[in-house]
N, C-alpha and C positions, 0 to 999 in steps of 0.2 A: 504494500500500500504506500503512494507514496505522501511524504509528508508535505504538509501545507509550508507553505511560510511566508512569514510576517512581511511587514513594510521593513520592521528594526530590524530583519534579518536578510532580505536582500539590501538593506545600504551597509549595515555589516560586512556582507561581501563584497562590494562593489571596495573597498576599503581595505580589506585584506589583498583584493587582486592585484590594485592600483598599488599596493606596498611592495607584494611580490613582483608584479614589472619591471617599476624601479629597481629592484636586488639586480635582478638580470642584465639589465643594460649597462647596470655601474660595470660588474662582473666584465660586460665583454670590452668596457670602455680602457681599463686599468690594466688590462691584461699586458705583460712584456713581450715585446718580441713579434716582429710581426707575421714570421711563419706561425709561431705558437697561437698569434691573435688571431691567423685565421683558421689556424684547425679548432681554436676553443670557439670561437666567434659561430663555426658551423656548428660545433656540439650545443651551443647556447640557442643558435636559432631554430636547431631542432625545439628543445626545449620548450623554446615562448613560442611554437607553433603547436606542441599538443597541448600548451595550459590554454593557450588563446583560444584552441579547440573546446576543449573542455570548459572555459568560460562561459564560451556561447552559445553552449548544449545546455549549459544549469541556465541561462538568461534567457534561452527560447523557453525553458518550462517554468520559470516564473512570469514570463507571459503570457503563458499557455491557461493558470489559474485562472478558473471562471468568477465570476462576481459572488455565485453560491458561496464557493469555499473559504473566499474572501469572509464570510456575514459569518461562515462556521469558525474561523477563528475568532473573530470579536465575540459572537455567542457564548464557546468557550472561555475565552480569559474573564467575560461578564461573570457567567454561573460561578468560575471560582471562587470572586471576588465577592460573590452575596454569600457565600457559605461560610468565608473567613468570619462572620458578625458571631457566628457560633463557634467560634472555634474557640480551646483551651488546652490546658495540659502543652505539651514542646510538637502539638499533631499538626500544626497551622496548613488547610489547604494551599498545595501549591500554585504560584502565580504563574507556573507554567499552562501553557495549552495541552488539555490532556493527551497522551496519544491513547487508542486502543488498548481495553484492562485483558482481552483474551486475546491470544493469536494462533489457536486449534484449526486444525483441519478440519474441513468440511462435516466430516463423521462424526464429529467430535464438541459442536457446539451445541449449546446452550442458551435456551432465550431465558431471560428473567421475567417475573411476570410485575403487577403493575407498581406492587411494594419495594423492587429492587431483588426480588429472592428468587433464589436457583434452586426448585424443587427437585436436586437429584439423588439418586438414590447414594450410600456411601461406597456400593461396587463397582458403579458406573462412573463417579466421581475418580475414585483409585486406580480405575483403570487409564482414565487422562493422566493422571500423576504421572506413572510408569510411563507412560510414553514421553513425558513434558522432563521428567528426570534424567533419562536417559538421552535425550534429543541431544544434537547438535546445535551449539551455538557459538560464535566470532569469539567470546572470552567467559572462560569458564574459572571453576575455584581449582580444578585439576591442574589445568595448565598455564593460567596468569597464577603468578606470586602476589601482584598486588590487585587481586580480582575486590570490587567494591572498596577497594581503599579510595581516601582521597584524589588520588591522582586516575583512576579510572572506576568513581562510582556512574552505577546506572539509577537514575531517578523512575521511581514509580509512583503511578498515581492510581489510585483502589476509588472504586464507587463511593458515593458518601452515603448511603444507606443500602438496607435490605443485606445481601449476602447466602450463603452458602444454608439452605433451611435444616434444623438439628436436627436428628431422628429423635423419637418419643425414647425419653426415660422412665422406667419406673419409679416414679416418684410422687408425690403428692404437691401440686401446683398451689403456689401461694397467690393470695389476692393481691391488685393490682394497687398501689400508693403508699407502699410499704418504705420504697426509699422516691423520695421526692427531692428530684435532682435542683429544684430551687432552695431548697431550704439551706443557708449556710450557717446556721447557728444552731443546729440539732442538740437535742440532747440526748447522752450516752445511751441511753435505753433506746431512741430511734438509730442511733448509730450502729448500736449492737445487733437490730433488727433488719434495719439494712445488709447488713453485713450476710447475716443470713441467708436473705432473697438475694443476694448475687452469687452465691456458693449455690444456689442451691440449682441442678442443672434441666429440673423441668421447669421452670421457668426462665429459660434461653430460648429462644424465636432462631436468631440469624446469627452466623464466625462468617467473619471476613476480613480479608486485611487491611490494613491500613498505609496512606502513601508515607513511601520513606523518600524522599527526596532529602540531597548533602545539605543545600544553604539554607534548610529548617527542622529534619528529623530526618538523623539518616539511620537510627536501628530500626529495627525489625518489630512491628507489633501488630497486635491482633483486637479488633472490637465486636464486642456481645450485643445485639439485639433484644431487649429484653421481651415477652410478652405486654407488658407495663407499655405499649406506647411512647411513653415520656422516660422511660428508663434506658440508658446503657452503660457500658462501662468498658476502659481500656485495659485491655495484657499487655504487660511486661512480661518476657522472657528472657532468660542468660542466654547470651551468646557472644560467641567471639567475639574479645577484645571489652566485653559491659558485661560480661559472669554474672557478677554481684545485684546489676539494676534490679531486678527486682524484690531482692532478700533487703534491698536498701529503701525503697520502696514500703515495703512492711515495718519494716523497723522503723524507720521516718514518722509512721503512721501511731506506731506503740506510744514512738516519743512523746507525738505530739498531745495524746490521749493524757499521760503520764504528768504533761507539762500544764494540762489543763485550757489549754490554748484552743484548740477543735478548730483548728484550720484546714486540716490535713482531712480531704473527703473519705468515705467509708472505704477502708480497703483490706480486703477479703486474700486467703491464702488456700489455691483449689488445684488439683491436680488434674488432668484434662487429658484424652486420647489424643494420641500425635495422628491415627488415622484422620481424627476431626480437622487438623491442623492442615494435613494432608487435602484433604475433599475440598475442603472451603477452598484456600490460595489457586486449587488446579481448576476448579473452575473459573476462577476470575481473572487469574494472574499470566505472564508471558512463560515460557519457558526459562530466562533468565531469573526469573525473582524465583522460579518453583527450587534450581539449583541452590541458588545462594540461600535458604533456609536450611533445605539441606545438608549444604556442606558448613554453616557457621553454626547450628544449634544442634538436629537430633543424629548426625555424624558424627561433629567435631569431639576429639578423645578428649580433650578437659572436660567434657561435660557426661562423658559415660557414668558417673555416679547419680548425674544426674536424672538420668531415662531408667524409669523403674517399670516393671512388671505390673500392666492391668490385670487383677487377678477375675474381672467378670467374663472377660475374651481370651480365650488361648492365643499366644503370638502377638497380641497387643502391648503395646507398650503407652509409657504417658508422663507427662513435665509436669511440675508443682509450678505455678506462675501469680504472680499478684493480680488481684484484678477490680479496679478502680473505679467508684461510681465517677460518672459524666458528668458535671456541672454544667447547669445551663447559664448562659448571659455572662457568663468569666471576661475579663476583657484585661490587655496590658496593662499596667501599672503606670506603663507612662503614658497611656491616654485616657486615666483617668482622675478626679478631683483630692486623692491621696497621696499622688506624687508628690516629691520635695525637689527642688532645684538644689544642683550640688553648692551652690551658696548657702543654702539653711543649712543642709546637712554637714557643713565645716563647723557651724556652729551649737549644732546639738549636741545634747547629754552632759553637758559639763556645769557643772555647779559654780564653778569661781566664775565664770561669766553667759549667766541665765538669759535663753532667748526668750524673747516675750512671742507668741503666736499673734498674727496679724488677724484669726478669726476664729472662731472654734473648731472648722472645718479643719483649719493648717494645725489647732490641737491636738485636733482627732487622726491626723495623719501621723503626726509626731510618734505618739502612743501606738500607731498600728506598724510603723516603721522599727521601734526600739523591740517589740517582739518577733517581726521578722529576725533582726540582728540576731538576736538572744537565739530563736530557735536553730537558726542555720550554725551558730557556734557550737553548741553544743551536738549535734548530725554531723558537724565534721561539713559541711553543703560549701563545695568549691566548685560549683559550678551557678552561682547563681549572685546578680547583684540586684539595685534598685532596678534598673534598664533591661535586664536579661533574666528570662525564667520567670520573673515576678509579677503577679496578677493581683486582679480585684475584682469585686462586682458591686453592683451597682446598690443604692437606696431605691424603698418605692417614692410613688409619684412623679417620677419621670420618666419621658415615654421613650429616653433613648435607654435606658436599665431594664433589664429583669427581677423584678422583685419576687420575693418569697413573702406570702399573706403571715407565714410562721415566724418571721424577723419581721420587728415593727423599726429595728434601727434605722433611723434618719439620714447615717450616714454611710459611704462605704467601706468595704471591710477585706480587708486582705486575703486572699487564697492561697495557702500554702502546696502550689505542684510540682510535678518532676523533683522527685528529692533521690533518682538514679544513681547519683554521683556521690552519696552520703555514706558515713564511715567507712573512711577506704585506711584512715590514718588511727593510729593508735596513740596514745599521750595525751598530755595536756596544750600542744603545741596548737597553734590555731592554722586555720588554713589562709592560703595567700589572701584570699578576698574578707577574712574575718577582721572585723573595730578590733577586737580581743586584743591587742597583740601585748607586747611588755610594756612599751610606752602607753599605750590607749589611756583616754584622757574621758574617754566614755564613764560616765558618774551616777547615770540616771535609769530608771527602769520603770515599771508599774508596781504596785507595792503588791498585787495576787501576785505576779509573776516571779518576785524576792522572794515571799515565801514557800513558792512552790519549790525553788531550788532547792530549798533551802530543807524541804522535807526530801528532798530524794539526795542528798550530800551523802557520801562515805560511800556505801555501796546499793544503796535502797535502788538506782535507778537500776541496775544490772539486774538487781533479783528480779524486782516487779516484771520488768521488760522480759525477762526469760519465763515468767508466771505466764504472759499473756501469748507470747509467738508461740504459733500452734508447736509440736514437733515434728511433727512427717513432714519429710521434704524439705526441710528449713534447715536444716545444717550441714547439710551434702557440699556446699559452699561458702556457708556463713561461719566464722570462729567466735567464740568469746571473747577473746579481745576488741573485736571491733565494738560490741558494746561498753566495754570497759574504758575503750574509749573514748566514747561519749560520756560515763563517767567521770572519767580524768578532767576533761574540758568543763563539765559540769560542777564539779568541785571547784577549777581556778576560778571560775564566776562567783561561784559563793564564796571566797577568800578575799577576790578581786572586789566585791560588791561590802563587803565587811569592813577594808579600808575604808571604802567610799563614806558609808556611812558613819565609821569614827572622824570621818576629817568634816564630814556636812551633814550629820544629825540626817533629818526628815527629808532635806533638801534633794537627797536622792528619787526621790517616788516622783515620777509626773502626773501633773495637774489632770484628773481622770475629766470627761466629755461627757455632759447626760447628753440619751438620746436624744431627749425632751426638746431640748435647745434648738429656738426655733431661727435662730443665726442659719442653720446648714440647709434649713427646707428648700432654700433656694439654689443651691448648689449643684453642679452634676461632675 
């Protein structure tokens, strides 16, 4: 099939030609020696008579584009760019123009029907795999060394709903509002609940994958359909080169429970048939994307501890993976009314010289700011700053936010996602993007937040934290130290915060924000 292209992609080329021309002619201009000039001079004019050829073979079939195709790429880059308004977590639809999610032979496809779902059976599905597996393709994990690394990744782009439809479990189907992906201020008993109705696997609709493209999400993951309409949720998988993501992912999630914060959405720890994994990707996905799961997850030898014996199916086999309610209405941090310009933020949390906030709104940011800090310090989270990784959502009463009826707050509220990159380091040592460091001048906190450390100091956060992580399948990759140290880190804070407080009394605690405060109403 061949591929469309843009305006920005033939003056792209027209730019590249015009560069390589010029190479050439310098080439035969400089050349010494004038026998030598003209036997290089005939070698060169060969040269710029098959590229000139080949120029104007690609220039007659960008002229060739009918006006249709022309409307199907704007159509395309539009649909992406409406679907970004939902998007959360590190999955952000790409700004690419999609290409084709299947590329099966004739015999071999499959319509979706009007939900986006591939009613196929799991034999018929397995039987495309093995073909899509073994297929021939231009760069493979066998034969490239650097197959999807940076220097030769291939971007995919997955349907944004419906998927690969699950076969019936035995199980008992739970009713539908159990987790309510607007709600961001739950409480532990709806969280627990939640948690449930996403483990629980007769109430999964649709597995599909999701786009991995390099300049916004380039591993590997998988999203659930729920029955729930309004419900789904994202997998995380280990695999080459991100092992850990998802043990860190759960852990992230304990912390935050632990820390009393409840940023961190409901996230569930479930083991799942790799045949599913299987079925789902090979009906939607190219032969490239079916290889590289392949060879980076349920192949790859670091991960044989990993792939355990389904004991309901002889020959089956199956991965423990995180799996993470969907936030609805999440939006970046930097574009929304909780951001701080790195001007305030030079000036915060320091006691010897107190920022005064311009509004309660910049209050209220303050305070949702200093507990990101906190919580990322003690996770170990080097991969996340104010500008990257960092979300929010919205208050009600305004119609550019999603509101939750369950949160009356005024104002908006920080979402703690992607915590992949957490406890990789052990010690008390902060990580490169942590306030923490030896100097930190950081003095100030919320006074729940002091005290919460402050009950899990010495060893209490390890124990609790190993009370609550399921066991099966959780430590096949995961060690005790890495909890410990987020201990470690956790203890400097309460040492470091105990200075604070003998040199500035009460001064420490920031000035808390009622919701009440009708300063923010107006805000978005």
């Amino acid at each position: 099939m061949r591929k469309i292209l843009s305006t920005r992609h033939r003056n792209l080329f027209i730019v590249v030609a015009l560069v390589l021309l010029g190479f050439f002619f310098w080439n035969i201009l400089i050349t010494d020696g004038r026998a030598k000039k003209q036997k290089q001079g005939s070698g060169s004019a060969k040269r710029l008579h098959s590229m000139a050829v080949g120029i104007k073979e690609l220039a007659e079939d960008v002229a060739k584009l009918s006006k249709k195709e022309q409307e199907q790429v704007s159509k395309g880059n539009k649909k992406h760019k409406d679907v970004e308004s939902d998007s959360s977590e590190d999955d952000h639809p790409s700004k690419h123009t999609p290409e084709p999610a299947a590329d099966m032979t004739e015999g071999d496809s499959f319509v979706a029907d009007s939900d986006g779902g591939f009613a196929v059976s799991l034999e018929s599905a397995l039987a495309v795999h093995k073909k899509k597996s073994s297929a021939e393709v231009a760069e493979s994990c066998e034969h490239t060394k650097d197959f999807q690394s940076s220097k030769l990744f291939h971007d995919f782009i997955a349907p944004q709903k419906g998927g690969w439809v699950i076969p019936e479990v035995e199980a008992e189907k739970d009713e539908n509002g159990i987790c309510d992906p607007y709600n961001f201020n739950p409480t532990a008993e709806e969280k627990e609940q939640c948690v449930k109705y996403l483990s629980n696997k007769a109430n999964w609709k649709y597995l599909r994958p999701m786009n991995s493209v390099l300049s916004e999400a380039r591993t590997i993951k998988f999203m659930i359909q729920y029955n729930d309409p309004e419900v789904k949720a994202i997998i995380k998988m280990p695999q080459y080169k991100f092992i850990v993501e998802p043990y860190s992912e759960l852990a992230s999630y304990v912390a935050d429970n632990l820390l009393g914060m409840h940023r961190v959405p409901a996230t569930a720890w479930v083991p799942i048939q790799l045949s599913w994994f299987r079925a789902s990707m090979s009906v939607i996905m190219p032969d490239v994307y079916v290889q590289w799961v392949e060879c980076f997850i349920f192949k790859r030898k670091e991960l044989k501890d990993s792939i355990k014996k389904w004991p309901a199916t002889p020959g089956e086999q199956s991965l423990h993976v995180s799996i993470q309610l969907w936030m609805k209405g999440v939006k970046e941090l930097s574009k929304t009314s909780v951001k701080l310009s790195h001007k305030v933020l030079d000036k915060l949390f320091d006691p010897r010289n107190p920022y005064e906030a311009s509004s309660s709104m910049e209050k209220w940011a303050i305070t949702e700011t200093s507990e990101l800090q906190i919580f990322d310090h003690i996770i170990g989270n080097n991969d996340r700053t104010l500008h990257k990784n960092a979300f929010a959502v919205g208050k009600c009463g305004q119609s550019r936010w999603i509101c939750s009826g369950k949160d009356t707050s005024n104002y908006p509220r920080m979402v703690f996602l992607d915590q992949g990159s957490s406890f990789y380091s052990s010690g008390s040592k902060p990580t490169r993007v942590s306030v923490f460091g030896s100097d930190s001048k950081v003095c100030q906190l919320r006074r729940k937040t002091h005290k919460a450390i402050i009950s899990l100091q010495g060893t209490v956060f390890t124990e609790k934290a190993k009370e609550l992580i399921p066991a099966k399948g959780f430590w096949d990759h995961w060690q005790t130290w890495q909890l410990e140290g987020g201990q470690s880190r956790l203890n400097s804070l309460v040492s470091h915060f105990e200075k604070c407080r003998k040199e500035f009394g009460e001064a420490i605690y920031l000035k808390e924000v009622e919701d009440s405060d009708s300063e923010a109403s107006g805000e978005s």
